[in-house]
Legacy VTK file of the C-alpha trace (Angstrom):
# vtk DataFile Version 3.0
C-alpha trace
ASCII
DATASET POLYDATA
POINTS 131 float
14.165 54.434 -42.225
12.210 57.850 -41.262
13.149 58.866 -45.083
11.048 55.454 -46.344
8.212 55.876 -44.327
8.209 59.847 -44.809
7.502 58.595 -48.393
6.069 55.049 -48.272
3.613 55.175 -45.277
0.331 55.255 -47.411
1.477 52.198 -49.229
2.514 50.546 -45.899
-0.882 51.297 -44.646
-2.720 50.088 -47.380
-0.808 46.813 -47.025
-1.291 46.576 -43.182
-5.002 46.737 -43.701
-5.257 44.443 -47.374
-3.491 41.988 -44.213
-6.661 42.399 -41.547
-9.057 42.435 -44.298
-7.719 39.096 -45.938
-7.197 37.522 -42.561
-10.173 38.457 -40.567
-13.000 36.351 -39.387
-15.865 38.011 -41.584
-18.331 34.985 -40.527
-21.292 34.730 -42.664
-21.069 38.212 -44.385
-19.806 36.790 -47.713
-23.322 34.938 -47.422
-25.160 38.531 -47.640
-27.331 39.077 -50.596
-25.740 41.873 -51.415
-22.299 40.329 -52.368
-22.611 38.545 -55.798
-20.403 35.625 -56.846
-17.199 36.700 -57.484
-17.059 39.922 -55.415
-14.194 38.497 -53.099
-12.132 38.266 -56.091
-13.038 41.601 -57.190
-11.712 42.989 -54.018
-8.961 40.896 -54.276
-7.784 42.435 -57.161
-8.863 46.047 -56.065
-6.665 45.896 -53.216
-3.582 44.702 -54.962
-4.461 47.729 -57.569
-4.397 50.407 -54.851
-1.273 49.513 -52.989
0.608 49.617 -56.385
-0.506 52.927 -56.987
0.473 53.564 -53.727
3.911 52.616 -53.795
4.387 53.733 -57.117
3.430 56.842 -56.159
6.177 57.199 -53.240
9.047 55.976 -55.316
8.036 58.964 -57.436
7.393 61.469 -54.608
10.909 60.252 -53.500
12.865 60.141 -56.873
11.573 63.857 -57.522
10.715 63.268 -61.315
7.875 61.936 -62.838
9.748 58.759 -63.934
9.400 54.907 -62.856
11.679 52.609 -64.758
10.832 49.665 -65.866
13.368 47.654 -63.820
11.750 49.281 -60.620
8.146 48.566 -61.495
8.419 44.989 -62.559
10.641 45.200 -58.973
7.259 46.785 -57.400
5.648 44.245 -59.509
7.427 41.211 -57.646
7.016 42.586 -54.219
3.207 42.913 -54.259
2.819 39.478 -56.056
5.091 37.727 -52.967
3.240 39.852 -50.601
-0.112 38.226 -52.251
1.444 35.042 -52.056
2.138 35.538 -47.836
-0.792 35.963 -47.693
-2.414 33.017 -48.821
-0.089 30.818 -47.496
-0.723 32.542 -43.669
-4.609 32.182 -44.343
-3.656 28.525 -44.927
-1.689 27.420 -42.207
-2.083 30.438 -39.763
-5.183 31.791 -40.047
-7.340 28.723 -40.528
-10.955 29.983 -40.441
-9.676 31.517 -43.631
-9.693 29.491 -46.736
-5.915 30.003 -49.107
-7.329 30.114 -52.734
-5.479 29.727 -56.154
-8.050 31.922 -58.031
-7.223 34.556 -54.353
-3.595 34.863 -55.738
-4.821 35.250 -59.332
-7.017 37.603 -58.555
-4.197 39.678 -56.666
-1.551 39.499 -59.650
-4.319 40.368 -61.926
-4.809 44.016 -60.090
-1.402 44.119 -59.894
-0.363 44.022 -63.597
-3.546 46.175 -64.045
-1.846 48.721 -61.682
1.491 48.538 -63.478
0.642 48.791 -66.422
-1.785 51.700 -65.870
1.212 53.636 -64.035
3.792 52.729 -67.389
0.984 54.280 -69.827
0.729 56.925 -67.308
4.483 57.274 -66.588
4.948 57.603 -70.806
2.289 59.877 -71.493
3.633 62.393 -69.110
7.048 61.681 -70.079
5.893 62.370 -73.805
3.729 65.247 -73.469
6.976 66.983 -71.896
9.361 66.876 -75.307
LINES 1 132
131 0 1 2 3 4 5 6 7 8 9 10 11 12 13 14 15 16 17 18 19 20 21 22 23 24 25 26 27 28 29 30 31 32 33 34 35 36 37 38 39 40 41 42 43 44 45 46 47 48 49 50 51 52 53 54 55 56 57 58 59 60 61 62 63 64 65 66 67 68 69 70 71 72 73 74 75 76 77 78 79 80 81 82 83 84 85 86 87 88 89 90 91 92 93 94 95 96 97 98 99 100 101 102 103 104 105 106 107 108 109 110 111 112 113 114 115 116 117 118 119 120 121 122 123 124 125 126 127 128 129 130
């Protein structure tokens, strides 16, 4: 376990506080002027986007090569999608001052894909440069 979270703990964090952000009581501040329509599903998507990179990032660190296959990023892939999915359905049954939103879920695979894909192209350049 110590081995996991020598390697993992930035992704862990990252998902502890996607889970207070998404499931706090933020009152009227999504009423602010200086949030435009949309922004919650920007951050949505930001979120999901940085805790792929994060985990990505320790399966590398851990692995020792500059390699992710694609078996364990469509694995990542899964993971964070489920994890979005939680999510929602503890904001709708759980956490009721928070609203559970289709386009909230979207939003969170959409970052995600972005995220995996980004690390493949990433992953491949490397990998090709190299030869």
């Amino acid at each position: 376990m110590s081995t996991f979270i020598k390697y993992y703990w930035p992704a862990l964090l990252w998902a502890l506080f996607i889970l207070i952000m998404c499931t706090a009581k933020l009152g009227e501040i999504s009423e602010s002027p200086l949030f435009f329509p949309g922004f919650d599903k920007l951050v949505h998507c930001g979120f999901f986007f940085v805790m792929i990179v994060f985990i990505a990032a320790g399966y590398i660190r851990q692995q020792s090569a500059y390699t992710v296959s694609y078996k364990t990023l469509l694995l990542i892939t899964i993971i964070a999608i489920v994890y979005g999915g939680l999510i929602e359905i503890l904001q709708k049954y759980f956490f009721t001052w928070r609203s559970a939103e289709w386009n909230d879920l979207f939003a969170d695979v959409i970052g995600t894909l972005m995220a995996a894909f980004s690390i493949f192209i990433t992953v491949n350049a490397l990998s090709y440069e190299k030869k």
